[in-house]
C-alpha positions as CSV (number, residue, x, y, z in Angstrom):
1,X,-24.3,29.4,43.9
2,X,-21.2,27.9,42.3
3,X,-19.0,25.8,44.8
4,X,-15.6,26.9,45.7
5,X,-13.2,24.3,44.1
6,X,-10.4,23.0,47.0
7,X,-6.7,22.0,46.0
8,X,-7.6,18.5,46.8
9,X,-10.6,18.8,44.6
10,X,-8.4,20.4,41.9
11,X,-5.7,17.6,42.0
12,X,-8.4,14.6,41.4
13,X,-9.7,16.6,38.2
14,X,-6.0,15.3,36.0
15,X,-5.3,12.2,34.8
16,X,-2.5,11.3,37.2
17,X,0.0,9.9,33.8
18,X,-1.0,12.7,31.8
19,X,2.2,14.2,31.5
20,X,5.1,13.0,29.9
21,X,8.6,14.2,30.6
22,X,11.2,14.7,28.0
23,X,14.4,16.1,28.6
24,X,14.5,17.8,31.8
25,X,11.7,19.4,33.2
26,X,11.9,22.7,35.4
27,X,9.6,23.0,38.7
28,X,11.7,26.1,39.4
29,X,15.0,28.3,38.5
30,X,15.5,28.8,42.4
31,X,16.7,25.7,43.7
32,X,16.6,25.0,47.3
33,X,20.1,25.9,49.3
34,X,19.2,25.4,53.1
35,X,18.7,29.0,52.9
36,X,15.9,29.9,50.7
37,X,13.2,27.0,52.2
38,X,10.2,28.8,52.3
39,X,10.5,30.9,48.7
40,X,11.3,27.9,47.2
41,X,8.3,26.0,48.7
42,X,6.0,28.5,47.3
43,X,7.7,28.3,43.9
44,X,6.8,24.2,43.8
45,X,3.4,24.5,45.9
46,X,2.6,27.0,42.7
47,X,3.5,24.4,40.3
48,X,2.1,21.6,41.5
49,X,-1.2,23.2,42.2
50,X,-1.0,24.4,38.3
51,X,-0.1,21.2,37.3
52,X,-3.1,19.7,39.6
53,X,-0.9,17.7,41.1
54,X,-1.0,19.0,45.0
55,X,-2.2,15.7,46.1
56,X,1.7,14.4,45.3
57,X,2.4,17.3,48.5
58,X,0.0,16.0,50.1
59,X,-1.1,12.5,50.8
60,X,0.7,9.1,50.9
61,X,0.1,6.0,49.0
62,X,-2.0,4.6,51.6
63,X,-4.7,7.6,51.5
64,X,-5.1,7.0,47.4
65,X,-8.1,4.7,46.3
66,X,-6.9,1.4,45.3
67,X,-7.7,1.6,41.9
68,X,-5.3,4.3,41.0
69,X,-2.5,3.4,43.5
70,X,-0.2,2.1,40.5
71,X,-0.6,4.9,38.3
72,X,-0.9,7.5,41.0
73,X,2.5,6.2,42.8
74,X,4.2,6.2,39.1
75,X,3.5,9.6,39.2
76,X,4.6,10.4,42.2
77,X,8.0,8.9,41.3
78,X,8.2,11.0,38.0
79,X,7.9,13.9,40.4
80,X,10.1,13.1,42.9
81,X,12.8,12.9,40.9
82,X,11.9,16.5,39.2
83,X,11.9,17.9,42.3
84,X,15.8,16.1,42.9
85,X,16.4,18.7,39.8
86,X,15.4,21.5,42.0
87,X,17.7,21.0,44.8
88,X,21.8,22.2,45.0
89,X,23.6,19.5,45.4
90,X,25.2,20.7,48.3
């Protein structure tokens, strides 16, 4: 019987700097308003998770395995600032 694979499981499976960015990149048309919190969760929870990047949602620096904390915290800064994109201004 075939296990189940989790979202954390999922996540580990990608190089973490697999992805490049060029120009800007879109998580999601529906950027977050203080009034649309919980469709607009779903719309980046969806994208990580297909990106197999939940563990950027997820954990902090300190839970990642020494090894990869340099290019796993790169990362996470490359996302950070995508997700920036997807918020109003306001």
């Amino acid at each position: 019987m075939s296990e189940i694979p989790t979202k954390e499981a999922d996540s580990s499976k990608k190089s973490l700097i697999s992805f490049a960015f060029h120009g800007t990149l879109i998580i999601t048309t529906e950027k977050l308003n203080g009034k649309n919190y919980l469709n607009w969760y779903s719309l980046v929870e969806i994208w990580f998770l297909g990106q197999r990047l939940f563990d950027h949602l997820t954990k902090k620096l300190s839970d990642i395995d020494a090894k990869l904390k340099d290019e796993w915290e790169a990362a996470d800064y490359q996302l950070v600032s995508v997700l920036w994109n997807s918020i109003e201004p306001s």
